[in-house]
C-alpha positions as CSV (number, residue, x, y, z in Angstrom):
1,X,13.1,121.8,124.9
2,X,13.2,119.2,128.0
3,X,10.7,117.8,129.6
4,X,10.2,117.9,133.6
5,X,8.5,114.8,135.5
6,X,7.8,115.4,138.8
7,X,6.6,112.4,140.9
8,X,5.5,111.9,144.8
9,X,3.8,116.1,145.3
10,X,1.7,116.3,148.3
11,X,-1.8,117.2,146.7
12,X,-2.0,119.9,148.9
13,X,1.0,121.7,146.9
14,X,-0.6,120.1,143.3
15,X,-3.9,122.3,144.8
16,X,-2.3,125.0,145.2
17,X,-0.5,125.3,141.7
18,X,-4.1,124.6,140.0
19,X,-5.3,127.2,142.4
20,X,-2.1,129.8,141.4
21,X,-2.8,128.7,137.9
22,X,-5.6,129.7,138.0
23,X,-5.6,133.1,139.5
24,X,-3.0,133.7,136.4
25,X,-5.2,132.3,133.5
26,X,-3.1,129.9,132.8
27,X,-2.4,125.9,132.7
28,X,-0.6,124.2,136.1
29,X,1.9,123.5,133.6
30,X,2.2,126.9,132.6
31,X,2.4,127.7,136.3
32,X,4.9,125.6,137.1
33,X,7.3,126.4,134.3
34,X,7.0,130.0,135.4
35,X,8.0,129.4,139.4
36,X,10.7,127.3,138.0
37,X,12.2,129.8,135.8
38,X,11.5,132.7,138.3
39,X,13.0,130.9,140.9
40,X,16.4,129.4,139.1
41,X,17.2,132.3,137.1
42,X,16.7,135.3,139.4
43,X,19.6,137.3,139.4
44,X,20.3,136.5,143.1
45,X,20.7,138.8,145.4
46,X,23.9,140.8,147.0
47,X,24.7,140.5,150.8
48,X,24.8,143.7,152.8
49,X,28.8,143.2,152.8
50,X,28.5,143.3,149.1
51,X,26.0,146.4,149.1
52,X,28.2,148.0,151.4
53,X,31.3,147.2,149.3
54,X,30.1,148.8,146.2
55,X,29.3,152.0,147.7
56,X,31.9,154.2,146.1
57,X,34.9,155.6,147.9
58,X,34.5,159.2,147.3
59,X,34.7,161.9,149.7
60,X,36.4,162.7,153.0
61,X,35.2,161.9,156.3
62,X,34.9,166.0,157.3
63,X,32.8,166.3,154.5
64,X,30.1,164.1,156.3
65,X,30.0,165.8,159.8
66,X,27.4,167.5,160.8
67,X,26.8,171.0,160.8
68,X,25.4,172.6,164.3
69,X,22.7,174.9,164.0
70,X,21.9,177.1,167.2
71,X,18.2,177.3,165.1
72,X,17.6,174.0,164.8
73,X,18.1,173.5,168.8
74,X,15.2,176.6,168.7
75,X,12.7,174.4,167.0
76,X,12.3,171.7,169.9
77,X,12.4,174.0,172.4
């Protein structure tokens, strides 16, 4: 396994790790290995193109209209 040196951190962000660290019950070591690895290998996210994209092709567009109902007009009435 590799080893990480990290040199010139604020101490306000080597603070807050302790302070994460902490909260977790683990070593600021420990802490930062798990941002690291949460952070570089996320599956990233899709787009809202891509989203969109996948949605299957199915269907015609009459089968998505709407349907009016005379009793749904009664109901805000």
């Amino acid at each position: 396994m590799a080893s990480l040196v990290v040199r010139n951190i604020d101490e306000d962000i080597v603070n807050a790790l302790k302070a994460r660290a902490g909260e977790h019950g683990i070593s600021a070591e420990a802490e930062h290995r798990k941002i690291l690895e949460s952070t570089l290998l996320r599956p990233t996210k899709k787009s809202l193109v891509e989203t969109l994209m996948a949605i299957p092709d199915v269907g015609n567009d009459s089968d998505f209209a709407r349907i009016n109902d005379d009793k749904a007009d009664d109901v805000f009435a």
